[in-house]
MARSE-687020 format. One record per atom (N, C-alpha, C): atom name; residue in three letters; residue number from 1; x, y, z. Coordinates in Angstrom, 2 decimals, m for minus. Atoms other than C-alpha are relative to their C-alpha. Layout:
REM MARSE-687020
+------+------+-----+---------+---------+---------+
! site ! code ! pos !       u !       v !       w !
+------+------+-----+---------+---------+---------+
!   CA !  ALA ! NUM !       X !       Y !       Z !
...
+------+------+-----+---------+---------+---------+
END
This chain:
REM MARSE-687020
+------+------+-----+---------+---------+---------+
! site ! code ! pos !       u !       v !       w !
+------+------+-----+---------+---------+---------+
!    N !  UNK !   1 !    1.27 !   m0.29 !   m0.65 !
!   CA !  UNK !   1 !   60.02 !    9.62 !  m65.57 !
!    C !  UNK !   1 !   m1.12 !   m0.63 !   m0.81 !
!    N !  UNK !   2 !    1.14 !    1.17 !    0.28 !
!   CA !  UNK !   2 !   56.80 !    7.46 !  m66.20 !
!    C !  UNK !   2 !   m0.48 !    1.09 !   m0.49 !
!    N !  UNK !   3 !    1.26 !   m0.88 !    0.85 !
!   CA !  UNK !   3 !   54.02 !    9.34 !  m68.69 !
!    C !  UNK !   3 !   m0.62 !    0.27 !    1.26 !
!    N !  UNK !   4 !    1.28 !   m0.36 !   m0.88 !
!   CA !  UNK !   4 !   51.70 !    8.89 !  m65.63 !
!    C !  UNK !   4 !    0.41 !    0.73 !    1.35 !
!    N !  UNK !   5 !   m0.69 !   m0.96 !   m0.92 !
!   CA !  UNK !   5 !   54.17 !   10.85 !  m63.48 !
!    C !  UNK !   5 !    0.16 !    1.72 !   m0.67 !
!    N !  UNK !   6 !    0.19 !   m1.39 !    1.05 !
!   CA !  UNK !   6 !   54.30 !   13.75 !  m66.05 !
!    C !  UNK !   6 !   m1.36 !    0.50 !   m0.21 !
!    N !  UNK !   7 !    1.43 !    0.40 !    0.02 !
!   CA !  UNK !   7 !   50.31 !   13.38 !  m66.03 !
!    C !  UNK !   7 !    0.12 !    0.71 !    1.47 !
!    N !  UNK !   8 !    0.04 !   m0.70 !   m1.61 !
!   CA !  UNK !   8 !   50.45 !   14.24 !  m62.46 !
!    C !  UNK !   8 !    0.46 !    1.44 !   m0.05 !
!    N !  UNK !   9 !   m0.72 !   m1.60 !    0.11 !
!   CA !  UNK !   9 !   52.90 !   16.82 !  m62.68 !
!    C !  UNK !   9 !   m0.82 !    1.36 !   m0.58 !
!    N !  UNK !  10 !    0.63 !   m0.99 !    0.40 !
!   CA !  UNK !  10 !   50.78 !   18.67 !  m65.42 !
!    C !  UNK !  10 !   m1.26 !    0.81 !    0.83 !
!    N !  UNK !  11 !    1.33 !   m0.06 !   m1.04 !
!   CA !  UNK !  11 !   47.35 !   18.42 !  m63.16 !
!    C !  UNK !  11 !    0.10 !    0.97 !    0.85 !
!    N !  UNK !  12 !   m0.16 !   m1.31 !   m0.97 !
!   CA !  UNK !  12 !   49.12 !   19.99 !  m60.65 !
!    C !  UNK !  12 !    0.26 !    1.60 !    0.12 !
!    N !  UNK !  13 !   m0.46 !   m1.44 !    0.84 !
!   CA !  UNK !  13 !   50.37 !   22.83 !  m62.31 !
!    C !  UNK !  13 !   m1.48 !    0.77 !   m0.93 !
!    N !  UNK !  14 !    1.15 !   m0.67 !    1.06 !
!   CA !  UNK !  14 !   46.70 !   23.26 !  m64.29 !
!    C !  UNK !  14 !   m0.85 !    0.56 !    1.18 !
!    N !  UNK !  15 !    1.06 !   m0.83 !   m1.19 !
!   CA !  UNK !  15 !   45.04 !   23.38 !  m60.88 !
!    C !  UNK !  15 !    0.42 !    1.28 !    0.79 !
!    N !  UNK !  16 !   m1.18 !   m0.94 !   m0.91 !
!   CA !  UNK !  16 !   47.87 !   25.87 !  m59.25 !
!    C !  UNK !  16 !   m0.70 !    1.15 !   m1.16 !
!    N !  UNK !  17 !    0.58 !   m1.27 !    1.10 !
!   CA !  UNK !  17 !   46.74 !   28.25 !  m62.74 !
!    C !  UNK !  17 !   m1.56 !    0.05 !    0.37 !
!    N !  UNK !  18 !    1.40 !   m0.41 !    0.08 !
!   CA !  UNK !  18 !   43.04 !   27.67 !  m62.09 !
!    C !  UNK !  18 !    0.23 !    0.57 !    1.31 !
!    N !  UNK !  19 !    0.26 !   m0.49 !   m0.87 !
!   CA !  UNK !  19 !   43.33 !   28.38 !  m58.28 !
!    C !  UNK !  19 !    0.32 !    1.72 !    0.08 !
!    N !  UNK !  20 !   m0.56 !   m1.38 !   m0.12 !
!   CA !  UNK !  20 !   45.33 !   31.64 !  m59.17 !
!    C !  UNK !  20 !   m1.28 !    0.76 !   m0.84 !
!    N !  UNK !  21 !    0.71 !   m0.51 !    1.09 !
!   CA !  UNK !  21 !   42.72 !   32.41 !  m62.18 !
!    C !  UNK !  21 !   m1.29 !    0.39 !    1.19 !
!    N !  UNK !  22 !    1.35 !   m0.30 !   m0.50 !
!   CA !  UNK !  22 !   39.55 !   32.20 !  m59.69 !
!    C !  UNK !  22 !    0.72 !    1.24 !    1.29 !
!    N !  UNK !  23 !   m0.29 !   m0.98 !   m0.84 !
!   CA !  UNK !  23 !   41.64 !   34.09 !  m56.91 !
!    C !  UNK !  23 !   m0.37 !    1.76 !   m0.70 !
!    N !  UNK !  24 !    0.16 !   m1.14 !    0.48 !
!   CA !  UNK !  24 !   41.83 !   36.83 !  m59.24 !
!    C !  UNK !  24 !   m1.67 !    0.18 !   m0.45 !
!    N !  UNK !  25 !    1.61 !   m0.17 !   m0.01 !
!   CA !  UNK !  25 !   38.60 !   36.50 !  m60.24 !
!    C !  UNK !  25 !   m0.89 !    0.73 !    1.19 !
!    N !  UNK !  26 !    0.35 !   m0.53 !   m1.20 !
!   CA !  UNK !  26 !   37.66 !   37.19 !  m56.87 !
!    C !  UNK !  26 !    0.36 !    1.43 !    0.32 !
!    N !  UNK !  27 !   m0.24 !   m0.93 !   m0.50 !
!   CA !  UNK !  27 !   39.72 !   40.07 !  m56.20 !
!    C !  UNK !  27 !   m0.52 !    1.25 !   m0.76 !
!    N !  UNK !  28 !    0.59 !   m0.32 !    1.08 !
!   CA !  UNK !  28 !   38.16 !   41.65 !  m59.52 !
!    C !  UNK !  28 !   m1.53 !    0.04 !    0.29 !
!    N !  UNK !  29 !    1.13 !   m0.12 !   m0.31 !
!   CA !  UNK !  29 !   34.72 !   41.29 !  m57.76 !
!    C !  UNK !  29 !    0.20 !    0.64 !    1.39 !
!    N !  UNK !  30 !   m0.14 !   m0.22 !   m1.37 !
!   CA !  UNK !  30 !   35.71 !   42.17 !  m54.66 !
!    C !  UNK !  30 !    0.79 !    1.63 !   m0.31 !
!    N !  UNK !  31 !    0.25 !   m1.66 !    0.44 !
!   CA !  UNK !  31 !   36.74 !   45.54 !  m56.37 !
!    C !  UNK !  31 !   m0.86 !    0.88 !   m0.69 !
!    N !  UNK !  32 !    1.50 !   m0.56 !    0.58 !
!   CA !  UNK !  32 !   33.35 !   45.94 !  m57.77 !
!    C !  UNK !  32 !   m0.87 !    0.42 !    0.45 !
!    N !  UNK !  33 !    1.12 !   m0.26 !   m1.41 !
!   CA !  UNK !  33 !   31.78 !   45.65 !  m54.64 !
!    C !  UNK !  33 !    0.28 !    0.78 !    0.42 !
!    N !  UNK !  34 !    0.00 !   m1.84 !   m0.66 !
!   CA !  UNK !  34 !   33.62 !   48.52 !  m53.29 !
!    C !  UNK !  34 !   m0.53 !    1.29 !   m0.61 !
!    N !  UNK !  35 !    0.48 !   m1.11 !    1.04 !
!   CA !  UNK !  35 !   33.04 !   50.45 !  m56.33 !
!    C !  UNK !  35 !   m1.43 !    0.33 !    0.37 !
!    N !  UNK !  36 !    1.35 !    0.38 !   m0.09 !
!   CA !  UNK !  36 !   29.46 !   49.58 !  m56.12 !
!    C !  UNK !  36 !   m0.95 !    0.75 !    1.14 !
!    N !  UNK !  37 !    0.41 !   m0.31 !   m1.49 !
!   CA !  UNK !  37 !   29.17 !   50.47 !  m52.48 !
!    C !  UNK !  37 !    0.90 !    1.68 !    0.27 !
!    N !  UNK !  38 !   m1.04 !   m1.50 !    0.22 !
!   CA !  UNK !  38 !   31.22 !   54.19 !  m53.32 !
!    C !  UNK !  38 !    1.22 !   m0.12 !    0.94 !
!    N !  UNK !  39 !   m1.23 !   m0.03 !   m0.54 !
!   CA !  UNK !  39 !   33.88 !   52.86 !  m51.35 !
!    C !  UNK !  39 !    1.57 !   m0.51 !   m0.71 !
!    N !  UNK !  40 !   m0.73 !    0.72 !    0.64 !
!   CA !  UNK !  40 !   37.50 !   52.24 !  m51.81 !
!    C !  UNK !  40 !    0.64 !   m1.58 !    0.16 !
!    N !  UNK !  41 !   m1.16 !    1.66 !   m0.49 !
!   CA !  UNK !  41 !   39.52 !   48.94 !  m52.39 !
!    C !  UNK !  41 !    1.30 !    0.37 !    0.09 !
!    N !  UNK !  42 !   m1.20 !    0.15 !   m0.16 !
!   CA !  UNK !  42 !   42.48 !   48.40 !  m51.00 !
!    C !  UNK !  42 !    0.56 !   m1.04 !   m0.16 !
!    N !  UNK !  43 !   m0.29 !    1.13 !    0.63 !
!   CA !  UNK !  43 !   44.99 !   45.93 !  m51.45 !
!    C !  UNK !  43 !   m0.03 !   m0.73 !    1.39 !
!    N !  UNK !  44 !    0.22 !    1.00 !   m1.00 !
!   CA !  UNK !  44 !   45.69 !   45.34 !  m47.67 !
!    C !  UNK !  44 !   m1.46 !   m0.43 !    0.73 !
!    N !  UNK !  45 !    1.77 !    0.44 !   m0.58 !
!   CA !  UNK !  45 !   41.35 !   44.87 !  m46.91 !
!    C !  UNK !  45 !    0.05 !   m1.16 !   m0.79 !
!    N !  UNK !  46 !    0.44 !    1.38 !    1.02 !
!   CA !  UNK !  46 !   41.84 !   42.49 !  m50.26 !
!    C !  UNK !  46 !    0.84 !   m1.37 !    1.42 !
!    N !  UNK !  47 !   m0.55 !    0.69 !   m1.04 !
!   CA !  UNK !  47 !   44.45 !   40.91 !  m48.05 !
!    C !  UNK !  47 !   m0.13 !   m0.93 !    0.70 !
!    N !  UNK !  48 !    0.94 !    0.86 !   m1.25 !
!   CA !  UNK !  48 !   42.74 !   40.30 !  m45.01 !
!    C !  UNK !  48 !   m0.86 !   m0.46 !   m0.51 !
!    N !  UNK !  49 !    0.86 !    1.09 !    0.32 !
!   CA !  UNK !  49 !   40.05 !   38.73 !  m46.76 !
!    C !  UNK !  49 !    0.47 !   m1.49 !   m0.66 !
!    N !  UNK !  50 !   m1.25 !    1.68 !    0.59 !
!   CA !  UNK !  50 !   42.54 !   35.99 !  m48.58 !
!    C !  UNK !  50 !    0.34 !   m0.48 !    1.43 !
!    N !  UNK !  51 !   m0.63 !   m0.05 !   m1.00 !
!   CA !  UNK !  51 !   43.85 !   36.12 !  m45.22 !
!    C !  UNK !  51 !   m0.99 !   m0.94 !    0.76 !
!    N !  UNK !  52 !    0.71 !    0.55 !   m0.81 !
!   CA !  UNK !  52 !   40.97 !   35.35 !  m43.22 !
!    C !  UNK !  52 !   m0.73 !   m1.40 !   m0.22 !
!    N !  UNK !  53 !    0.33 !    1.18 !    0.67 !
!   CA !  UNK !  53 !   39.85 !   32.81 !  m46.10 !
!    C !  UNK !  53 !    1.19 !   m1.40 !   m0.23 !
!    N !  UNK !  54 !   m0.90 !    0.80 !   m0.45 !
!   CA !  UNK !  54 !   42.76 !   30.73 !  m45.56 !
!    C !  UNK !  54 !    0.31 !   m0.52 !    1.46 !
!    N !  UNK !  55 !   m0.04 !    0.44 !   m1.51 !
!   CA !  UNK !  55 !   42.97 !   30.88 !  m41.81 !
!    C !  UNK !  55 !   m1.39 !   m1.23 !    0.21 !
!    N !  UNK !  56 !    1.12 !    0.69 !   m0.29 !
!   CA !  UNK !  56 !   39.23 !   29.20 !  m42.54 !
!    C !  UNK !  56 !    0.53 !   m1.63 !   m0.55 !
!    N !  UNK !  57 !   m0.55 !    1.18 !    0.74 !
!   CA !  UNK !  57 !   40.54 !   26.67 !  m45.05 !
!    C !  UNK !  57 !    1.07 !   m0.58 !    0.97 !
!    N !  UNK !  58 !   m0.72 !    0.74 !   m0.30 !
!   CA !  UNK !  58 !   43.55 !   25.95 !  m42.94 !
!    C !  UNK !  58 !   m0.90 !   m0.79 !    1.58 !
!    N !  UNK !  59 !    0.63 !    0.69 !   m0.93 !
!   CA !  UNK !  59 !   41.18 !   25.09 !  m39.85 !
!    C !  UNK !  59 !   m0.66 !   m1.41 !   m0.48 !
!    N !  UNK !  60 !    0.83 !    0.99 !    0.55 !
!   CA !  UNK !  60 !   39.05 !   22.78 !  m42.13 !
!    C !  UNK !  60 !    1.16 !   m1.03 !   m0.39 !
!    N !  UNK !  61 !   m1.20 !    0.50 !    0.14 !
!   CA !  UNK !  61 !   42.46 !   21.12 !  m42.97 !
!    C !  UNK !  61 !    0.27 !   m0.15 !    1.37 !
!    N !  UNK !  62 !   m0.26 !    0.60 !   m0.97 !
!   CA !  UNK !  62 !   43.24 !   20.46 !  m39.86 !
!    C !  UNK !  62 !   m0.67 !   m0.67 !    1.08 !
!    N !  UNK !  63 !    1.06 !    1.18 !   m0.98 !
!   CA !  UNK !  63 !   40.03 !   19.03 !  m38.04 !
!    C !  UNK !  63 !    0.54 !   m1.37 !   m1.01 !
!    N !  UNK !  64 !    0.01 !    1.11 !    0.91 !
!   CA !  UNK !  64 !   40.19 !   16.75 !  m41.46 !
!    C !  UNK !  64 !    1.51 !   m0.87 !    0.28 !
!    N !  UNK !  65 !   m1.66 !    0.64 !   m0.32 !
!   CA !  UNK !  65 !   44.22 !   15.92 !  m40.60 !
!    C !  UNK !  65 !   m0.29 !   m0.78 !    1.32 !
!    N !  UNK !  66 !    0.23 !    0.58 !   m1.88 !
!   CA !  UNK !  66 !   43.13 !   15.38 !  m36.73 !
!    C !  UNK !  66 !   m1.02 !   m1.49 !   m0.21 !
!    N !  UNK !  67 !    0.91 !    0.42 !    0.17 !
!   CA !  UNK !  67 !   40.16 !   13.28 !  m37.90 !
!    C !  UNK !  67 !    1.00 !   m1.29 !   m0.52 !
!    N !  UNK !  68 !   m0.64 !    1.03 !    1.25 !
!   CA !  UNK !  68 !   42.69 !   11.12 !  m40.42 !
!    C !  UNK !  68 !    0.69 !   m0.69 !    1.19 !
!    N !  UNK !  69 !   m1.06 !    0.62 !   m1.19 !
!   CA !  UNK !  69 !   45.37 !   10.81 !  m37.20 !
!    C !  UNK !  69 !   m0.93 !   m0.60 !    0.73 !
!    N !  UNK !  70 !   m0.06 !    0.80 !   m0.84 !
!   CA !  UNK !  70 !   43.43 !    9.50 !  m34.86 !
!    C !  UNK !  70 !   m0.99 !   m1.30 !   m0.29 !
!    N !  UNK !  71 !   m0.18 !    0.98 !    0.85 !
!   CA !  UNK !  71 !   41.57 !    7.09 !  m37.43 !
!    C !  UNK !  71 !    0.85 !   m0.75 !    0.18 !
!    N !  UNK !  72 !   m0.75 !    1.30 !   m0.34 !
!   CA !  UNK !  72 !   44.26 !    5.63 !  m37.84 !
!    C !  UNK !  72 !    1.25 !   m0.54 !    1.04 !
!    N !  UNK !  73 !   m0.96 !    1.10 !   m1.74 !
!   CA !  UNK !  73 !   46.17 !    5.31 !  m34.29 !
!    C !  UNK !  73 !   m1.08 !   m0.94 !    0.56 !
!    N !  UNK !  74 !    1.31 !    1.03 !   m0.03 !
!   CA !  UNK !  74 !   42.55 !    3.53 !  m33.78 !
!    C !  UNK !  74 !    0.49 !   m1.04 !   m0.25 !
!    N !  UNK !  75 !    0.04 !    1.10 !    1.08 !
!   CA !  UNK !  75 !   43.08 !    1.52 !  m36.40 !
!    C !  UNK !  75 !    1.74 !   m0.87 !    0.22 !
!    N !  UNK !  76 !   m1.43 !    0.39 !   m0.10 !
!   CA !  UNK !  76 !   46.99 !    0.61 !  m35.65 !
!    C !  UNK !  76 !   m0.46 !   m0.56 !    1.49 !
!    N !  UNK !  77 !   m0.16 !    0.62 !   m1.78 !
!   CA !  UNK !  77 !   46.09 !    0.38 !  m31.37 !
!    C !  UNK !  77 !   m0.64 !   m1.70 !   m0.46 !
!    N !  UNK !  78 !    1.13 !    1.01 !    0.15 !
!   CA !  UNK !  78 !   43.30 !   m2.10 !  m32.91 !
!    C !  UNK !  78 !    0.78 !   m1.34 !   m0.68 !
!    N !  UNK !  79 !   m1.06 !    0.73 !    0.42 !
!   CA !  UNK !  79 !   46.09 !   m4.00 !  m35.24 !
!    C !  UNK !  79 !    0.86 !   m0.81 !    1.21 !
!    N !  UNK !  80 !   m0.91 !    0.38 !   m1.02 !
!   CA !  UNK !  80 !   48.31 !   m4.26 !  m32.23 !
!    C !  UNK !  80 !   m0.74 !   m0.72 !    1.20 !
!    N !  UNK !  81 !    0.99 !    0.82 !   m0.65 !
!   CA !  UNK !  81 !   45.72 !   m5.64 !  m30.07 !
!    C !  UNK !  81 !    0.12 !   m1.31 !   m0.54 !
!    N !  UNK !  82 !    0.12 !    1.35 !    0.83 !
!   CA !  UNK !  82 !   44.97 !   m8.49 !  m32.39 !
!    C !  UNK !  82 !    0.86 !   m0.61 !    0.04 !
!    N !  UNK !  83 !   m0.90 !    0.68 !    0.39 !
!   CA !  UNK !  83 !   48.08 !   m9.19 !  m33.13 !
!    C !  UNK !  83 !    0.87 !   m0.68 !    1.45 !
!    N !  UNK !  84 !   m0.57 !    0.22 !   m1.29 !
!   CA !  UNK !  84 !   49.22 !   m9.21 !  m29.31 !
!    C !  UNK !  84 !   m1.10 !   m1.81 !    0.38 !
!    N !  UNK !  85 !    1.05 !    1.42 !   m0.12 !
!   CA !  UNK !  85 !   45.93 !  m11.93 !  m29.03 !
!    C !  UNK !  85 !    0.88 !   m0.94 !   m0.30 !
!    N !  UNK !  86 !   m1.00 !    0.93 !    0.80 !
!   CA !  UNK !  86 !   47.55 !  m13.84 !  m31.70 !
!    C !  UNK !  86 !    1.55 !   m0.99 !    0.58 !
!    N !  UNK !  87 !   m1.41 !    0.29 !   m0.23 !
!   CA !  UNK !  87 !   50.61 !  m14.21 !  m30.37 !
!    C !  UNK !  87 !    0.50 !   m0.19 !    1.52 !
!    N !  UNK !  88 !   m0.36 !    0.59 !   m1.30 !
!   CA !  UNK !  88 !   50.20 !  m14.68 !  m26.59 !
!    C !  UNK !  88 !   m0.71 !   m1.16 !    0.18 !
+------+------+-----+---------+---------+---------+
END
């Protein structure tokens, strides 16, 4: 395995610890606020809010995926065009 493949590897693994570190972070405020507000936290309200914050993220992920696909079937119809020119 290449250094700059082990380089990768680590990155991914440092960001996978930070994403978990701020999650908790979150859920650690998000039991402050109940406190705060004399109510309780639960784990399944924490839940649904991871929950609902992912259903958001995975939408934004998928305009951006939709956006990428049809880029580039554009960009390929537009290839195949040309190349049809070319060649008749």
């Amino acid at each position: 395995m290449k250094n700059s493949e082990y380089n990768k590897a680590e990155n991914a693994v440092d960001k996978a610890k930070w994403k978990i570190n701020e999650l908790a972070d979150k859920a650690k405020d998000y039991i402050n606020e109940r406190r705060a507000n004399d109510e309780e936290a639960s784990q399944e309200d924490w839940f649904d809010r991871v929950k609902a914050n992912v259903s958001e993220a995975w939408e934004d992920i998928k305009d951006k995926a939709n956006d990428a696909w049809e880029k580039t079937k554009d960009a390929a119809e537009d290839v195949k065009a040309e190349w049809n020119k070319k060649t008749n």
